[in-house]
PATIBA-508115 format. One record per residue (C-alpha): x, y, z negated; residue in three letters; residue number from 1. Coordinates in Angstrom, 2 decimals. Example, Ala and Ser with C-alpha at 12.3 -4.5 7.8 and 13.67 -1.06 7.14 Angstrom:
BEGIN
((12.30, -4.50, -7.80), ALA, 1)
((13.67, -1.06, -7.14), SER, 2)
END
This chain:
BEGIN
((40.27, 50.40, 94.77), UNK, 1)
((38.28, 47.81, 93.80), UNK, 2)
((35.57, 47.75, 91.22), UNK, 3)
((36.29, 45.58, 87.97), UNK, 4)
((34.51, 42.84, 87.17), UNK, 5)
((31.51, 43.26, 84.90), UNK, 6)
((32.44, 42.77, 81.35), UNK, 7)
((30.11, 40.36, 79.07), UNK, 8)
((27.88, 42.30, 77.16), UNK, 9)
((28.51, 41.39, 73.39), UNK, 10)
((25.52, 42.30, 70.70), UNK, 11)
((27.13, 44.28, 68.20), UNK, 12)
((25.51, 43.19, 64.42), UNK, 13)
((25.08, 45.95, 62.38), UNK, 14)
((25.93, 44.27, 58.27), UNK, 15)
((22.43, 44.61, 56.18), UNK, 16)
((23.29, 47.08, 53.62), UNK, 17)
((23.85, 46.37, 50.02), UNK, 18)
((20.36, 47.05, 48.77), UNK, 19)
((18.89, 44.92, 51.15), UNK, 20)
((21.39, 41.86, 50.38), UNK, 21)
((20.35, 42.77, 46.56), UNK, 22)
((16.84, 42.47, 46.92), UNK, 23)
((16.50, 39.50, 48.94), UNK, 24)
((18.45, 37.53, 46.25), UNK, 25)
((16.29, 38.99, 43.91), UNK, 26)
((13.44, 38.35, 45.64), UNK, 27)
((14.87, 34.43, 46.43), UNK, 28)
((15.37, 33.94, 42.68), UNK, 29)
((11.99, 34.74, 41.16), UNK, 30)
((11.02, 32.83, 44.10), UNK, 31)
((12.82, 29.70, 42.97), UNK, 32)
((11.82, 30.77, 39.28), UNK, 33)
((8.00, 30.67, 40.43), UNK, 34)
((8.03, 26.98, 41.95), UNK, 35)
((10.15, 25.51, 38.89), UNK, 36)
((8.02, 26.77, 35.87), UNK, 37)
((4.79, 25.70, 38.40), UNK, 38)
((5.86, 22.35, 38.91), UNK, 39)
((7.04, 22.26, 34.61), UNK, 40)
((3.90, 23.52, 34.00), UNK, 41)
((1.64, 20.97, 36.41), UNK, 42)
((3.90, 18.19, 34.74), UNK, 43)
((3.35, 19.18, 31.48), UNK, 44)
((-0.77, 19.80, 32.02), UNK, 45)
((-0.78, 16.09, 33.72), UNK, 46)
((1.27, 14.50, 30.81), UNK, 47)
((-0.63, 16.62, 27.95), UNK, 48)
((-4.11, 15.27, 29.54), UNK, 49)
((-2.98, 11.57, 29.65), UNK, 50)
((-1.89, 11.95, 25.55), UNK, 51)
((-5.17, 13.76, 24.78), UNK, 52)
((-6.62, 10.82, 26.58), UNK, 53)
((-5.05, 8.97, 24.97), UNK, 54)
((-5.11, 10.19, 21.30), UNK, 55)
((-8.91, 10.27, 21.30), UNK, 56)
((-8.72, 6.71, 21.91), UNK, 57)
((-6.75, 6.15, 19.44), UNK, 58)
((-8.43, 8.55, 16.82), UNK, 59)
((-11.96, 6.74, 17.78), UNK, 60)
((-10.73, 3.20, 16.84), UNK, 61)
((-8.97, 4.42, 13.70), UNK, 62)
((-12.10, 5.95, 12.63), UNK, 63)
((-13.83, 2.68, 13.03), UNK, 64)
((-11.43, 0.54, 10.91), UNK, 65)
((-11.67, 3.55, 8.21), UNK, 66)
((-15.33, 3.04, 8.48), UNK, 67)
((-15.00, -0.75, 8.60), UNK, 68)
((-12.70, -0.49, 5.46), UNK, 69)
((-15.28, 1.97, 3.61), UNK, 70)
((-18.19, 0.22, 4.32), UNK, 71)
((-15.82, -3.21, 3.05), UNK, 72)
((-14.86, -1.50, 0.07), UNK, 73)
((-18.43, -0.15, -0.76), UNK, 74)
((-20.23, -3.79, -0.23), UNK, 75)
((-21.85, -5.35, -3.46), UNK, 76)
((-20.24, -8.31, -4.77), UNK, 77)
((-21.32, -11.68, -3.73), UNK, 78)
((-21.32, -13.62, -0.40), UNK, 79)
((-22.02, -12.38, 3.40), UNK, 80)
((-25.16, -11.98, 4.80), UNK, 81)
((-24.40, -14.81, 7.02), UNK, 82)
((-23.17, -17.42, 4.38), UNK, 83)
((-25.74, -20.26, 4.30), UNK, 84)
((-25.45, -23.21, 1.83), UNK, 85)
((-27.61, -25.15, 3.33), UNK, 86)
((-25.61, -25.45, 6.93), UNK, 87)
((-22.45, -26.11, 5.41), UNK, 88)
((-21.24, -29.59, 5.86), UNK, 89)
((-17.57, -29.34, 4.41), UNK, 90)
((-15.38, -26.71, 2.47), UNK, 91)
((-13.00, -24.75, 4.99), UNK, 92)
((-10.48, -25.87, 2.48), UNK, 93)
((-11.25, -29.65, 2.17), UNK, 94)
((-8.51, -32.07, 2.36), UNK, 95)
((-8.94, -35.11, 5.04), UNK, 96)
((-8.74, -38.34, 3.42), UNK, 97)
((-10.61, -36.96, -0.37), UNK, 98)
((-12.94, -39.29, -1.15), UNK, 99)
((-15.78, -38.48, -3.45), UNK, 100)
((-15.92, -37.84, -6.46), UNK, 101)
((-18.78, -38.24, -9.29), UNK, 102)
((-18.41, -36.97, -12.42), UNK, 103)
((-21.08, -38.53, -15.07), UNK, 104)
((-22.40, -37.79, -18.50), UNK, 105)
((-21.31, -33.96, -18.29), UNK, 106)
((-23.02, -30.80, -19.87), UNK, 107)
((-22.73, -28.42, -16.55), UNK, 108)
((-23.07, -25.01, -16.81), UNK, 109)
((-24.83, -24.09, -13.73), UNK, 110)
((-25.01, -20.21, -13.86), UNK, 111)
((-28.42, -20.07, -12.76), UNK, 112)
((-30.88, -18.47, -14.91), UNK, 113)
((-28.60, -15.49, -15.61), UNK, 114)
((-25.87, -17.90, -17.30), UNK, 115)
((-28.42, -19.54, -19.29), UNK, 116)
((-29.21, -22.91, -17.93), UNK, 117)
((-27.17, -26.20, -18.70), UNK, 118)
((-27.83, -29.32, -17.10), UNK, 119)
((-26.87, -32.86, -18.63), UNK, 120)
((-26.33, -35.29, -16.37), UNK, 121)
((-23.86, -35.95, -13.46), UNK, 122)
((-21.94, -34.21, -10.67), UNK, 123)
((-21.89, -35.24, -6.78), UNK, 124)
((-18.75, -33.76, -5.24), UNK, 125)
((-18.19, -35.06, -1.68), UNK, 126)
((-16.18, -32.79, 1.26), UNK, 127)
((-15.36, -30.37, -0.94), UNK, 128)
((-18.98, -28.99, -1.55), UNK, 129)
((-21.22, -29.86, -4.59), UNK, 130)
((-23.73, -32.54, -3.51), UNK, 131)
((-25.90, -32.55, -6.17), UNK, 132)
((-26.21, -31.49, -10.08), UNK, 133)
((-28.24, -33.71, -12.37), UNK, 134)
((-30.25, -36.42, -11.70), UNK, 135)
((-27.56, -38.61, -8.44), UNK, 136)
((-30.72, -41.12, -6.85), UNK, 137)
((-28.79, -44.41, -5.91), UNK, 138)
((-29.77, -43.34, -1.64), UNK, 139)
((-27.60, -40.42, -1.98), UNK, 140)
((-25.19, -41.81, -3.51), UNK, 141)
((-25.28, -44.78, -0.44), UNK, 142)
((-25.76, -42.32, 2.21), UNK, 143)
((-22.36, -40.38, 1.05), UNK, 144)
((-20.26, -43.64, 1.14), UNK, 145)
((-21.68, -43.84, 4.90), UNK, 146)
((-20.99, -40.85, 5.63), UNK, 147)
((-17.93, -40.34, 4.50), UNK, 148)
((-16.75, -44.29, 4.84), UNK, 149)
((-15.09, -44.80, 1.06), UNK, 150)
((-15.79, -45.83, -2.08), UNK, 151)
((-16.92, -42.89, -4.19), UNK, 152)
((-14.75, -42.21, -6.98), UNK, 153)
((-16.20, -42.26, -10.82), UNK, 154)
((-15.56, -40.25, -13.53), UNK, 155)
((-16.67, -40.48, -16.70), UNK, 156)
((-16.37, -37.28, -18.66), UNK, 157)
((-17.74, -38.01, -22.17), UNK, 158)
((-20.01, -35.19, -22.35), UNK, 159)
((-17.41, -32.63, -21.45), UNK, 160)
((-18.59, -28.93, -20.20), UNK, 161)
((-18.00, -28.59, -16.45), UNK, 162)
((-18.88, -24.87, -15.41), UNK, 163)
((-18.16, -23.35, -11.88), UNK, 164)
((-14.97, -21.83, -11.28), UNK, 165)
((-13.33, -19.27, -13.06), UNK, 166)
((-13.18, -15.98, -11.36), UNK, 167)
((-10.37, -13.62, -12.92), UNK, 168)
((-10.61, -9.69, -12.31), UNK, 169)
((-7.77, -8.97, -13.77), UNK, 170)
((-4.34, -11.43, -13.13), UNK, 171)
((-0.89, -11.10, -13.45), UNK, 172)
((-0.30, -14.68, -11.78), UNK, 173)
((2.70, -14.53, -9.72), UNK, 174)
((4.03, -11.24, -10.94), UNK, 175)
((4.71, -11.67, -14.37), UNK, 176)
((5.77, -15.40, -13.68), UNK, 177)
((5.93, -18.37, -15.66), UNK, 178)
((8.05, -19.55, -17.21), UNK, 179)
((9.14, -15.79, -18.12), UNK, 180)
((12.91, -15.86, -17.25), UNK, 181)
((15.32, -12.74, -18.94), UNK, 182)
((16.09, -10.20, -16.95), UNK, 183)
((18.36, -7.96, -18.62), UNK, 184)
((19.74, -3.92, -17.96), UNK, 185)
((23.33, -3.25, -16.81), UNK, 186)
((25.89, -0.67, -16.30), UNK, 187)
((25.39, 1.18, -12.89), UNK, 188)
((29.08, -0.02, -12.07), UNK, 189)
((28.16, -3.01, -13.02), UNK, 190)
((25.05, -3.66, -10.94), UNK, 191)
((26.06, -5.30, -7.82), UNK, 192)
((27.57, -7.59, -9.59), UNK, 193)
((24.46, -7.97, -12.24), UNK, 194)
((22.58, -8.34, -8.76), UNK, 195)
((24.67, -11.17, -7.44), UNK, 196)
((24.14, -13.08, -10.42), UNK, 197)
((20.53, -12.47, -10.48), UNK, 198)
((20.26, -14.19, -7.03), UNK, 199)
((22.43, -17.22, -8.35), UNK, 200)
((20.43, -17.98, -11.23), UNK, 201)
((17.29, -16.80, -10.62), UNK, 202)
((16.88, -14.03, -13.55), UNK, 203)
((14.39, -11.66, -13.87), UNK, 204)
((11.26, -13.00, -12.28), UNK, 205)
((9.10, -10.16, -13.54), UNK, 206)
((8.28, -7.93, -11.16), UNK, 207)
((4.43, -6.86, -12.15), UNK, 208)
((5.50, -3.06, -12.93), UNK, 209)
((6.68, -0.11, -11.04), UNK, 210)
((8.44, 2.62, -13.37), UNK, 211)
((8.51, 4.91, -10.71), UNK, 212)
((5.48, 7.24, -11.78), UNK, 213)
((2.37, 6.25, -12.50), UNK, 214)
((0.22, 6.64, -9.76), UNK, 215)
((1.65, 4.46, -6.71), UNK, 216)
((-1.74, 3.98, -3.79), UNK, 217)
((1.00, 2.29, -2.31), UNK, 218)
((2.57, -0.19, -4.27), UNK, 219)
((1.19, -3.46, -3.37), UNK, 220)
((0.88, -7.08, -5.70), UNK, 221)
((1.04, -9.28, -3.09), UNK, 222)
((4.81, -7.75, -2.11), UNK, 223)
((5.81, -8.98, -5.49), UNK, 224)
((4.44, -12.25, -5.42), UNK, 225)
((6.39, -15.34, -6.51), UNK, 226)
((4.46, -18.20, -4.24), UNK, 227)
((6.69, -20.87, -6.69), UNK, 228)
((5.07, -19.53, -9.90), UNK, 229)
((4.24, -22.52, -12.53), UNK, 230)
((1.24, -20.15, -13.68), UNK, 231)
((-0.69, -21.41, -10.87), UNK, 232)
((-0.62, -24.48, -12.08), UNK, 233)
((-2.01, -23.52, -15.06), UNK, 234)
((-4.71, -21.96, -14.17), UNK, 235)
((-6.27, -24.03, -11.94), UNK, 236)
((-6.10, -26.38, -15.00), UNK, 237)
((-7.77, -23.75, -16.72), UNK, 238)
((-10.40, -23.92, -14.37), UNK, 239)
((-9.39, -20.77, -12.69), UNK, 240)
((-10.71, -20.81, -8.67), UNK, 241)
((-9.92, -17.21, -7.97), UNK, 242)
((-8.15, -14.37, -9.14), UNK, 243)
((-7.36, -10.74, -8.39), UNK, 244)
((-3.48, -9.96, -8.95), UNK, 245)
((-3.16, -6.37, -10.36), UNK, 246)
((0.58, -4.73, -10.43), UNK, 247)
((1.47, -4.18, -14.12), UNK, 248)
((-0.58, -2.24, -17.01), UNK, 249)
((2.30, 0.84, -16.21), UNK, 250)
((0.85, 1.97, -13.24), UNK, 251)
((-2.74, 3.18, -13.04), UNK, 252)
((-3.25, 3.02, -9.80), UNK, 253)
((-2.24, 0.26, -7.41), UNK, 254)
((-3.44, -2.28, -4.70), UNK, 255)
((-4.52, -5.34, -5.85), UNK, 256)
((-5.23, -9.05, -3.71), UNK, 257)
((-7.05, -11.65, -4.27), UNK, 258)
((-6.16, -15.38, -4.45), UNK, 259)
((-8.13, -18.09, -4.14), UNK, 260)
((-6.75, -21.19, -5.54), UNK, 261)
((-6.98, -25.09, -4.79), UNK, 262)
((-4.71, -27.85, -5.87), UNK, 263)
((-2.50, -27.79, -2.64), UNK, 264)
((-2.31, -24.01, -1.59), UNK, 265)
((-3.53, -20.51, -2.24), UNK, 266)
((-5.79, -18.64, 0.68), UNK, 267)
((-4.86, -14.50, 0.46), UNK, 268)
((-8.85, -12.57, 0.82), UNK, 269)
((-8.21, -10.10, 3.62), UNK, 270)
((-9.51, -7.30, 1.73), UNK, 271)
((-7.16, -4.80, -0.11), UNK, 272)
((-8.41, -2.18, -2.85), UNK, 273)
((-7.38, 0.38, -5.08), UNK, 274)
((-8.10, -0.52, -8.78), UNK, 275)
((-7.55, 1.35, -11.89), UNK, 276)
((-6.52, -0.39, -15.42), UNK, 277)
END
């Protein structure tokens, strides 16, 4: 009989049991637990060092402008170490095409001498700076017409004070404007359209006090500053060359600015404080 043919072997798998399946998935999941929270965490060390990086950065130049705005507030009055008279050759503020001006026969109060001295005589005024004070020699007065290449404009004053401008420390200019327009209260219902009138006709151009409390660090002049005020005007004719606006006499505490003042524009001081009434 003949022999059969040899049969193919075929492995024969035995299936893993249960507990072996089980752990292996276990094992697989804190596994995949392990490399996500390591990754997490090396993204979150890498970002956290770039902020702290960052942040001191920041915290160093914000402690120099606090100590910049200290040392600011703290500084005596009068000009910067670096202002010389002497090198001046025009006011920042001078208008091209001003000719000189001399003012004669004046009683000037020059300040000097702890307010005490007063000078009678005349006034050079050329480039917005004050020439001279007294005594005007003919050579200066030739040697400004060169200079400036016009006739130099006279003045006589009849014995008139002239005195150097006016600083005021404490202004309402542009906050409690002029001419004082009515601004009256309404009904709640009735303030939009109380509002909408306002803006037509322009009432209630006070805006010097905040009724809010008291005690506002915040609360700022310059944000209630009417620019078109006829009070300027005024004061300049007053004799008025700078002045601190305060917020009204109802809060104790504000910010105040200062202005300085000239016949065509105002400059803003870039300095802000906290004053008391």
């Amino acid at each position: 009989m003949p022999k059969a043919a040899d049969a193919e072997v075929v492995p024969v798998t035995r299936p893993k049991p249960q507990r072996v399946l089980r752990f292996q998935r276990l094992l697989g999941f804190f596994l995949c637990c392990i490399i996500v929270t390591s990754s997490f965490r090396l993204l979150t060390f890498h970002d956290t060092f770039l902020q702290g990086k960052h942040s001191a950065r920041v915290t160093t130049v914000h402690r120099s402008q606090l100590k910049a705005i200290c040392k600011s507030i703290r500084t005596p009055a009068g000009p910067p170490q670096s202002f010389n008279t002497a090198a001046r050759t025009v006011n920042d503020r001078f208008v091209p095409g001003t000719p000189p001006v001399l003012l004669r026969n004046a009683k000037i109060w020059t300040g000097a001498r702890n307010g005490t001295e007063i000078v009678y005589g005349d006034v050079l005024l050329d480039r917005g700076l004050v020439v001279a004070v007294g005594y005007i020699p003919p050579s200066l007065l030739d040697g400004v017409r060169q200079s400036s290449r016009s006739e130099v404009r006279v003045e006589d004053v009849g014995g008139a004070w002239i005195t150097p401008g006016l600083v005021d420390l404490h202004s309402h200019l542009g906050v409690f404007s002029a001419p004082a327009l009515s601004g009256k209260s309404c009904h709640f219902l009735l303030s939009i359209v109380y509002l909408c009138w306002r803006l037509i006709t322009f009432e209630g151009a006070s805006d010097g006090n905040s009724h809010n409390a008291p005690i506002l660090p915040w609360l700022r002049s310059i944000d209630g500053l009417n620019t078109h005020d006829e009070a300027y005007e005024l004061a300049i004719a007053g004799g008025v060359t700078t002045a601190q606006i305060l917020p009204g006499s109802a809060n104790n505490i504000g910010q105040a600015f200062c202005l300085l003042f000239d016949l065509y524009s105002c400059l803003l001081i870039p300095r802000w404080s906290i004053v008391c009434h």
